[in-house]
TORPA-4810 file (N, C-alpha, C, O; in nm, 3 decimals):
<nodes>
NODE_1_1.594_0.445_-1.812_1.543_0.476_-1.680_1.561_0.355_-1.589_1.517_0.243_-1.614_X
NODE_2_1.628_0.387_-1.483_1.660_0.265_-1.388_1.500_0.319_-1.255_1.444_0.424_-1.222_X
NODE_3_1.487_0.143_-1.213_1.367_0.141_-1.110_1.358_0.016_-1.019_1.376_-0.099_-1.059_X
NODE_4_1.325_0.054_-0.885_1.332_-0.037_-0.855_1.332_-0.175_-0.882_1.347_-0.165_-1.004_X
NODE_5_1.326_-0.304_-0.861_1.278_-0.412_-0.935_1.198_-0.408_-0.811_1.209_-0.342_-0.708_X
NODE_6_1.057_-0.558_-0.877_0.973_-0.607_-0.798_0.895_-0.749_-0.871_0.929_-0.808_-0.974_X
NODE_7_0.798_-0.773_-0.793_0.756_-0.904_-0.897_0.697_-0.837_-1.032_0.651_-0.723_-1.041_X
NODE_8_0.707_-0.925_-1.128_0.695_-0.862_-1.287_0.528_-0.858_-1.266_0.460_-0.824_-1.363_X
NODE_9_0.472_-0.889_-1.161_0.283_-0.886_-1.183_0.236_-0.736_-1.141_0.120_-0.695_-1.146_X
NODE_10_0.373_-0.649_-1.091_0.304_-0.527_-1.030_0.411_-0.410_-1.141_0.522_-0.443_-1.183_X
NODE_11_0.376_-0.340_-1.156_0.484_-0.199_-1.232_0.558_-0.158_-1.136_0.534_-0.109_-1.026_X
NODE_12_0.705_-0.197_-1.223_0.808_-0.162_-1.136_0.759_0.026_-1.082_0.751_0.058_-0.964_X
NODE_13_0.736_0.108_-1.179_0.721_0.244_-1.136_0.638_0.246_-1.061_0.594_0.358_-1.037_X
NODE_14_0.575_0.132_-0.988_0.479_0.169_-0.854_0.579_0.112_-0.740_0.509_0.032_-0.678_X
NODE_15_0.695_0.112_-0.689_0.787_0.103_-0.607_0.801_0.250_-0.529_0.825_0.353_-0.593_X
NODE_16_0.786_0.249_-0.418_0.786_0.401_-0.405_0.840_0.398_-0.279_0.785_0.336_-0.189_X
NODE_17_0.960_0.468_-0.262_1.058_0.508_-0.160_1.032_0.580_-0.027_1.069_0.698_-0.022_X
NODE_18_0.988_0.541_0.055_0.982_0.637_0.185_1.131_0.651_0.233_1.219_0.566_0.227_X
NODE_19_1.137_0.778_0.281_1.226_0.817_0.336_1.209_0.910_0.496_1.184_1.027_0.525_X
NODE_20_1.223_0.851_0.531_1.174_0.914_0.698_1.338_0.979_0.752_1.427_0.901_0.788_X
NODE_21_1.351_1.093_0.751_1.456_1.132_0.847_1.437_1.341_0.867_1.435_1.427_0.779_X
NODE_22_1.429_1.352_0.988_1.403_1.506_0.986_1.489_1.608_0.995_1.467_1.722_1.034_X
NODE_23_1.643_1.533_0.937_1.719_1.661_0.904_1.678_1.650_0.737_1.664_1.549_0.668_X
NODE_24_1.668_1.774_0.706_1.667_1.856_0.585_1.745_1.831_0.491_1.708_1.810_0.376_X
NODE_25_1.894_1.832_0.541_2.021_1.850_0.478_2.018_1.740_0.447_2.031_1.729_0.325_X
NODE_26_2.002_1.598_0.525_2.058_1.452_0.473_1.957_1.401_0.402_1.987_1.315_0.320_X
NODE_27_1.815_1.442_0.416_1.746_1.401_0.330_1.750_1.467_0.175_1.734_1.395_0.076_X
NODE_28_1.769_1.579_0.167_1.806_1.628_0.026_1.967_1.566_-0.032_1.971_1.550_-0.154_X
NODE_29_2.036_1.548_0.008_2.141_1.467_0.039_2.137_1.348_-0.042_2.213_1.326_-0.137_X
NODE_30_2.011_1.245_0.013_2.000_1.149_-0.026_1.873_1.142_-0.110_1.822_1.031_-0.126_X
NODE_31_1.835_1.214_-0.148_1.730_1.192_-0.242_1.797_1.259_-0.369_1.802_1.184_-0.466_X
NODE_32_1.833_1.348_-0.382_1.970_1.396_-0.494_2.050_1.205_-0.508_2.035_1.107_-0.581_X
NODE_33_2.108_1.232_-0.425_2.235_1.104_-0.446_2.176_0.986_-0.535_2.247_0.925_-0.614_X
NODE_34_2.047_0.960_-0.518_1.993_0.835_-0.514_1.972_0.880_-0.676_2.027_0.831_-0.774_X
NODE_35_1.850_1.019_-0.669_1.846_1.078_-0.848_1.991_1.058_-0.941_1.987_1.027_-1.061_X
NODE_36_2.115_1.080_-0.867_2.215_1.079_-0.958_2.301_0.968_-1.017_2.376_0.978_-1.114_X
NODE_37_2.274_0.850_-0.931_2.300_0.729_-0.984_2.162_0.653_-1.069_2.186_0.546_-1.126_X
NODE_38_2.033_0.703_-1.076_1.973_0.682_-1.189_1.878_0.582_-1.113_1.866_0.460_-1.125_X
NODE_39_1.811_0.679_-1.023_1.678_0.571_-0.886_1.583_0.679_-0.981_1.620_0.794_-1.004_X
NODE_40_1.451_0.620_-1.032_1.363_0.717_-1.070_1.201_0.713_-1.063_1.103_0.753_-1.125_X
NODE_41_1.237_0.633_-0.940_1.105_0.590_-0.836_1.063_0.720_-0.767_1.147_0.809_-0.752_X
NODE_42_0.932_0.738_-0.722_0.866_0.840_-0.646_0.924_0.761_-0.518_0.918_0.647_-0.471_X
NODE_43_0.989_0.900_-0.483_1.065_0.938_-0.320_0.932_1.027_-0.249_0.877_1.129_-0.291_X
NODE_44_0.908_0.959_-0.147_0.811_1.031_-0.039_0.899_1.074_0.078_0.930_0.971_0.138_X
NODE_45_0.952_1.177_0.134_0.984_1.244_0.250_0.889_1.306_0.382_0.812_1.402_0.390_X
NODE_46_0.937_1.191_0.486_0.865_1.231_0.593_0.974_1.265_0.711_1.080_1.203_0.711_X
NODE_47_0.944_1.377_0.826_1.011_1.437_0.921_0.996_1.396_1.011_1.068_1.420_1.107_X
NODE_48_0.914_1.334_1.014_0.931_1.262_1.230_0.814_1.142_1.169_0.721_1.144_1.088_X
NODE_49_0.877_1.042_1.258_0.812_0.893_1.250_0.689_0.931_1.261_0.658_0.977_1.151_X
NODE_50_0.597_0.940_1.337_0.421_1.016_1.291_0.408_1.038_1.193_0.288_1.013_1.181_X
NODE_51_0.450_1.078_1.075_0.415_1.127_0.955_0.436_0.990_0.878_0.347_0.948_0.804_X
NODE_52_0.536_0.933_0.893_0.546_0.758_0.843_0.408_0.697_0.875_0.332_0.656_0.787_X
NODE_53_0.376_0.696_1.032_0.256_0.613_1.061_0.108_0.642_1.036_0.006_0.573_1.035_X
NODE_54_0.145_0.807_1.013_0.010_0.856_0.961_-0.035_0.810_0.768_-0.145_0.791_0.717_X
NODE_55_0.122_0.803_0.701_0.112_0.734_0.558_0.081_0.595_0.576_0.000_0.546_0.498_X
NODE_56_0.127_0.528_0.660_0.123_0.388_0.637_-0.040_0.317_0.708_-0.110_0.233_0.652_X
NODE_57_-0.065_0.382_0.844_-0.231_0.360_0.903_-0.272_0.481_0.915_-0.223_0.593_0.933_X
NODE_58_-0.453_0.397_0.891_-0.526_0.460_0.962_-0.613_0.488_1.094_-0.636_0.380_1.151_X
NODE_59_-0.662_0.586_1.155_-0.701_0.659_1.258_-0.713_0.530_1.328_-0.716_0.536_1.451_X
NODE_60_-0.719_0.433_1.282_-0.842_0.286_1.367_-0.692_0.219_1.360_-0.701_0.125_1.440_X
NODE_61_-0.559_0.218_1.306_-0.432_0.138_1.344_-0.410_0.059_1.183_-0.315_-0.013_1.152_X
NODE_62_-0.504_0.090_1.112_-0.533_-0.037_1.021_-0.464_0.021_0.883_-0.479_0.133_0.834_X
NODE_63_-0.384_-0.090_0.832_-0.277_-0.067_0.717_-0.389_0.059_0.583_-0.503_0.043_0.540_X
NODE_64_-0.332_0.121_0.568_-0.382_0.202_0.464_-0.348_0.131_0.311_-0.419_0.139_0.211_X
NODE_65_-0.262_0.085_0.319_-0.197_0.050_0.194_-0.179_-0.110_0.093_-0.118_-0.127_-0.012_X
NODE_66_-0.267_-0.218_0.186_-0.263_-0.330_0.141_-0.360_-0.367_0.014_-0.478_-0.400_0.001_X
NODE_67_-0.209_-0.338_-0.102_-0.318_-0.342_-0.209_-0.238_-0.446_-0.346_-0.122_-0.411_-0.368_X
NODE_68_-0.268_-0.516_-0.398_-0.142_-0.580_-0.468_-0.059_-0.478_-0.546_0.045_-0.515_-0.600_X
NODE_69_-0.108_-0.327_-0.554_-0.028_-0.233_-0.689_0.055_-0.133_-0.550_0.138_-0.045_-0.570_X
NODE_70_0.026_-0.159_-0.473_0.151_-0.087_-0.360_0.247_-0.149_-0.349_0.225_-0.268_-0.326_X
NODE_71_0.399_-0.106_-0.358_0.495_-0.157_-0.326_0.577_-0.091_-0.275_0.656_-0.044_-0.357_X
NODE_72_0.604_-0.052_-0.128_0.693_0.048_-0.044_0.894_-0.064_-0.014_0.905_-0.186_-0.018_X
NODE_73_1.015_0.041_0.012_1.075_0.022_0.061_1.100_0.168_0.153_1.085_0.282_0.110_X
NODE_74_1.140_0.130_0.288_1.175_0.256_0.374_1.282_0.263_0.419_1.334_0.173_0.484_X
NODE_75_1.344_0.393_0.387_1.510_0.453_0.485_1.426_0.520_0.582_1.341_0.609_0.587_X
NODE_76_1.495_0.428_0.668_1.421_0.518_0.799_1.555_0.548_0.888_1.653_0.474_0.895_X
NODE_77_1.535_0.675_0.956_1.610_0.735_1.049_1.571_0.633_1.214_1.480_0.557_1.245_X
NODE_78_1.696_0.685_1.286_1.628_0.629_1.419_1.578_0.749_1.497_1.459_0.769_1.523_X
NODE_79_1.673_0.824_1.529_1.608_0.935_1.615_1.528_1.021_1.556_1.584_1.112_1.495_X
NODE_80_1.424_1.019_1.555_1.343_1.139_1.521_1.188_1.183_1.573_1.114_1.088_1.596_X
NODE_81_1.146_1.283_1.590_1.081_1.313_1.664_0.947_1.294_1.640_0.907_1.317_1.527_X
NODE_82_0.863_1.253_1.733_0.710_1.234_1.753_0.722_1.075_1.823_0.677_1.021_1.924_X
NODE_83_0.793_1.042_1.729_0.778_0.897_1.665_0.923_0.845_1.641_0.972_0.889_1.537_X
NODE_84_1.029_0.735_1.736_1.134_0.722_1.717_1.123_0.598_1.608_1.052_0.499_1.624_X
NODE_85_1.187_0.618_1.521_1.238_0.515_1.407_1.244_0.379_1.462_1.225_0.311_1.360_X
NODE_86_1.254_0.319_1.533_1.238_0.181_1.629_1.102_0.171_1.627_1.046_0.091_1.552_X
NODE_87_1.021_0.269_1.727_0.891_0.219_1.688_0.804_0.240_1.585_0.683_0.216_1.595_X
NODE_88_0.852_0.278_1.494_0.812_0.283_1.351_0.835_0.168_1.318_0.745_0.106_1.262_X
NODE_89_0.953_0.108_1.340_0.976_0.004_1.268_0.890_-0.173_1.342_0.865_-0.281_1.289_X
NODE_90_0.870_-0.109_1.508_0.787_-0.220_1.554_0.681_-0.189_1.459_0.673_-0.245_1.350_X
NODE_91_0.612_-0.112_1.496_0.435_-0.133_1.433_0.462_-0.199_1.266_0.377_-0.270_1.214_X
NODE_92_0.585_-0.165_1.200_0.561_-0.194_1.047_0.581_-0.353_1.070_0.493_-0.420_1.015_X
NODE_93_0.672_-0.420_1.134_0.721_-0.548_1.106_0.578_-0.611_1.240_0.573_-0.734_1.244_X
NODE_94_0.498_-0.553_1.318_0.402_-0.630_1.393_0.239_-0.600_1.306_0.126_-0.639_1.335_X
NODE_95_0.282_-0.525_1.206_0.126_-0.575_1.140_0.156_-0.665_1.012_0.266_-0.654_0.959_X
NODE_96_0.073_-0.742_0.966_0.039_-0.884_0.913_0.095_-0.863_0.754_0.175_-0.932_0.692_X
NODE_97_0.029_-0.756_0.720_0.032_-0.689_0.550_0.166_-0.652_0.557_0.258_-0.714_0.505_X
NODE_98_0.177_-0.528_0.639_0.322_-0.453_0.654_0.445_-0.535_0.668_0.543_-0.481_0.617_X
NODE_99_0.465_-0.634_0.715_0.539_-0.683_0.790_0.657_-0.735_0.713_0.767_-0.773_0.752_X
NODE_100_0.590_-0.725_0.559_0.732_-0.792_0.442_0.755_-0.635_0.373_0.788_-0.634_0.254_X
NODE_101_0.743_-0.539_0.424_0.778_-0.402_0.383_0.969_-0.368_0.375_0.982_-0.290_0.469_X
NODE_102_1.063_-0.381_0.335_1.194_-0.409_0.307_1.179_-0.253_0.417_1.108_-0.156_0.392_X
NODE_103_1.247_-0.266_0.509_1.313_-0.103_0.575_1.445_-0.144_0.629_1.464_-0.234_0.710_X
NODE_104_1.526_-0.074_0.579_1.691_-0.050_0.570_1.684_0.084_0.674_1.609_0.180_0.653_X
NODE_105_1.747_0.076_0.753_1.770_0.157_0.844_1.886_0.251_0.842_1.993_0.198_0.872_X
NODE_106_1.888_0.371_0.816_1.993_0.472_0.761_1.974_0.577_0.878_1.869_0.641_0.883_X
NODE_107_2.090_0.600_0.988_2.086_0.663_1.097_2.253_0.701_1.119_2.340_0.624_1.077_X
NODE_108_2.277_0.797_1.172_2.398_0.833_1.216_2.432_0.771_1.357_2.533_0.808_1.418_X
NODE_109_2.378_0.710_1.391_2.383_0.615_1.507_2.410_0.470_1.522_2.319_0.389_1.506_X
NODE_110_2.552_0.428_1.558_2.628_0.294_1.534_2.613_0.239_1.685_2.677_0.135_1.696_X
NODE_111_2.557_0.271_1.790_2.571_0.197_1.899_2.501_0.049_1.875_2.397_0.029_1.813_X
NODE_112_2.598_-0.068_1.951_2.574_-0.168_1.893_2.425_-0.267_1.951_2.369_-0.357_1.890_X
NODE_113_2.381_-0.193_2.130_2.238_-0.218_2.145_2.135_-0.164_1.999_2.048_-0.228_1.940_X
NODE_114_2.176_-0.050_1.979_2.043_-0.001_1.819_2.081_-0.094_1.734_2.003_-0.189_1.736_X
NODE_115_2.154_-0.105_1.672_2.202_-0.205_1.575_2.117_-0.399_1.615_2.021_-0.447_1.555_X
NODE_116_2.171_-0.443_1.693_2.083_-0.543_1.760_1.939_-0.506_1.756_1.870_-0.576_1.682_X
NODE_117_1.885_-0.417_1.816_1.737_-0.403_1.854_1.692_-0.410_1.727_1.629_-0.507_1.685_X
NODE_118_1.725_-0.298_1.651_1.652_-0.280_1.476_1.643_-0.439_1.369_1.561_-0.480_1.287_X
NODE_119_1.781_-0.495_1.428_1.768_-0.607_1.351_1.687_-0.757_1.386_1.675_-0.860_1.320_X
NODE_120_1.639_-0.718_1.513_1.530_-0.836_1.623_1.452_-0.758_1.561_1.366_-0.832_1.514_X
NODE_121_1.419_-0.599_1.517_1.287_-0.636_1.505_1.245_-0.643_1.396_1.128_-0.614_1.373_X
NODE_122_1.345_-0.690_1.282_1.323_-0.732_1.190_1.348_-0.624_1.026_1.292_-0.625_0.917_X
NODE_123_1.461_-0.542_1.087_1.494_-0.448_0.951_1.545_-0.534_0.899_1.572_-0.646_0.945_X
NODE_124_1.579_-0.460_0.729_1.640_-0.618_0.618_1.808_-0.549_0.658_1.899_-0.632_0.671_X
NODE_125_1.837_-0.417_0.674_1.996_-0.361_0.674_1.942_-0.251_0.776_1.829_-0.208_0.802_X
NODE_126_2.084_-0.219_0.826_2.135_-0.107_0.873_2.269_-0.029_0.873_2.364_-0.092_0.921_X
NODE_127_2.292_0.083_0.831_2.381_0.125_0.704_2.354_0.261_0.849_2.251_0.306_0.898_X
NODE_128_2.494_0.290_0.875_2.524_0.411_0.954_2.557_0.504_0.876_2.637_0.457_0.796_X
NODE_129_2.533_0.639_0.849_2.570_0.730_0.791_2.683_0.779_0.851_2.688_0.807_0.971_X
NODE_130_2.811_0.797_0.743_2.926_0.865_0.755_2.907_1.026_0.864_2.800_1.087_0.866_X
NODE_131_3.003_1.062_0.930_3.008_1.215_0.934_3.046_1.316_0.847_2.987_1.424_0.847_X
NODE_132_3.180_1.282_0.740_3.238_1.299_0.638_3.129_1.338_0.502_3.051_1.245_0.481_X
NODE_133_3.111_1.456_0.408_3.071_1.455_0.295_3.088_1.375_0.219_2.995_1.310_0.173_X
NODE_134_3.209_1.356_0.185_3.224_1.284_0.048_3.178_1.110_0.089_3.114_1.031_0.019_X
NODE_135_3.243_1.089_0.236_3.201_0.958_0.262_3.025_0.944_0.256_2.970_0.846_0.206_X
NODE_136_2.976_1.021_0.296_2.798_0.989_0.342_2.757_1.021_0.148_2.661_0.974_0.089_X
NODE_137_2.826_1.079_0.111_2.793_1.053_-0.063_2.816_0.947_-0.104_2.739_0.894_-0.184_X
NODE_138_2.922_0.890_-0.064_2.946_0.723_-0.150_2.884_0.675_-0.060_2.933_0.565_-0.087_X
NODE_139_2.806_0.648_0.044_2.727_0.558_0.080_2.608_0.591_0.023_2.565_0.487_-0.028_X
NODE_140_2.539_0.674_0.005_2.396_0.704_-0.064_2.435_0.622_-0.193_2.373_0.517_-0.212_X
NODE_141_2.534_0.663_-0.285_2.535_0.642_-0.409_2.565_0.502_-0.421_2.560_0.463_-0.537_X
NODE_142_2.599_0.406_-0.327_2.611_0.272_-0.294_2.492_0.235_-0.286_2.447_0.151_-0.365_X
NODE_143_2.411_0.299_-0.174_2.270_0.240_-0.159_2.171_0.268_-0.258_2.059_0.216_-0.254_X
NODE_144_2.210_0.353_-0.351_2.106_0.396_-0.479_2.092_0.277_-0.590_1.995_0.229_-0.648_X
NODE_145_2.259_0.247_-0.592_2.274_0.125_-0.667_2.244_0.008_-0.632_2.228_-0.082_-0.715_X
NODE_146_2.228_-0.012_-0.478_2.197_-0.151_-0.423_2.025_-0.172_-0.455_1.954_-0.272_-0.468_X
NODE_147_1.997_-0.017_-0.460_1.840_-0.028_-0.457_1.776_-0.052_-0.576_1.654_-0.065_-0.571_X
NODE_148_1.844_-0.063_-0.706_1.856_-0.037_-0.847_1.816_-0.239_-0.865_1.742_-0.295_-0.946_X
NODE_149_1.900_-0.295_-0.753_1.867_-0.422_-0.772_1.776_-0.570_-0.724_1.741_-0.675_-0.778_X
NODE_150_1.765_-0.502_-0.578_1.701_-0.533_-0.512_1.491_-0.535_-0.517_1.406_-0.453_-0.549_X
NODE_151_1.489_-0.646_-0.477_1.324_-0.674_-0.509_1.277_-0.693_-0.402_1.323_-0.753_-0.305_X
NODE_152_1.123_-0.612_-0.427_1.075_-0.550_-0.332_0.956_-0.642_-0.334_0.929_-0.654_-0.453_X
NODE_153_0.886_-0.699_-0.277_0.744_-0.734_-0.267_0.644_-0.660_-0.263_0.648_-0.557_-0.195_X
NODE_154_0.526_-0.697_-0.340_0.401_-0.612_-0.316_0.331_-0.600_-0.212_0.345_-0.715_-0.169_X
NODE_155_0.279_-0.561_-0.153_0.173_-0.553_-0.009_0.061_-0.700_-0.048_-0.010_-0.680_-0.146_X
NODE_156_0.052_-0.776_-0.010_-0.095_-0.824_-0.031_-0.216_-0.790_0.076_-0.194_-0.752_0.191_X
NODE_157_-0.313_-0.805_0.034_-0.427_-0.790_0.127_-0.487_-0.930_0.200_-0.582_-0.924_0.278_X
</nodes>
């Protein structure tokens, strides 16, 4: 069983994948892709950035999740509705706990102002999704494997 890595003080199987994007198709897409190169972390799927901010705070703004046995990484979309993926990604990288949360930014959108903005505000990647099938498959199955190695930090409180 392949799993995220993280520091050896927390269980790797508490690594747990958000995935924020509200097409249907690319998120089954990529949560398949990721299962088939051998990711066997709990994948959470959310449809519009609100549903990210409603997992991550609560009603009062305040991190829900700062706990040493939480350990999140997020594919986040940019465009999506309630809640655009940018400011998802301000509030995660401007609160204190959140702010070492790894979010790789996975969007069909290459304009090079988004690209700049996402990376000021502090995403670790941004990875444009192909238009092409087979291409937007070898990029999932790239990023499944990148994710296979990559270490994630725990939340502290």
């Amino acid at each position: 069983m392949t799993q995220l890595h993280e520091d050896p003080s927390v269980d790797p199987s508490k690594v747990e994948v958000l995935l924020a994007d509200d097409d249907a198709g690319h998120a089954a897409l990529i949560r398949n892709n990721l299962r088939d190169v051998g990711l066997v972390n709990r994948i959470h799927h959310f449809e519009d950035g609100q549903a990210v901010l409603d997992f991550l705070f609560d009603s009062d703004g305040k991190n829900r999740h700062s706990s040493p046995q939480n350990a999140y990484l997020l594919l986040l979309d940019i465009r999506m509705p309630k809640v655009s993926g940018v400011e998802v990604l301000r509030r995660i990288k401007g609160d204190e706990q959140l702010k070492l949360l790894p979010v790789i930014i996975l969007t069909t959108t290459d304009d090079p102002r988004e690209v700049r903005t996402c990376h000021e505000l502090g995403c670790n990647e941004y990875i444009t999704k192909p238009v092409g099938y087979e291409q937007f498959v070898e990029v999932i199955r790239r990023l499944g494997l990148f994710l296979q190695i990559v270490r994630v930090p725990k939340l502290e409180v």
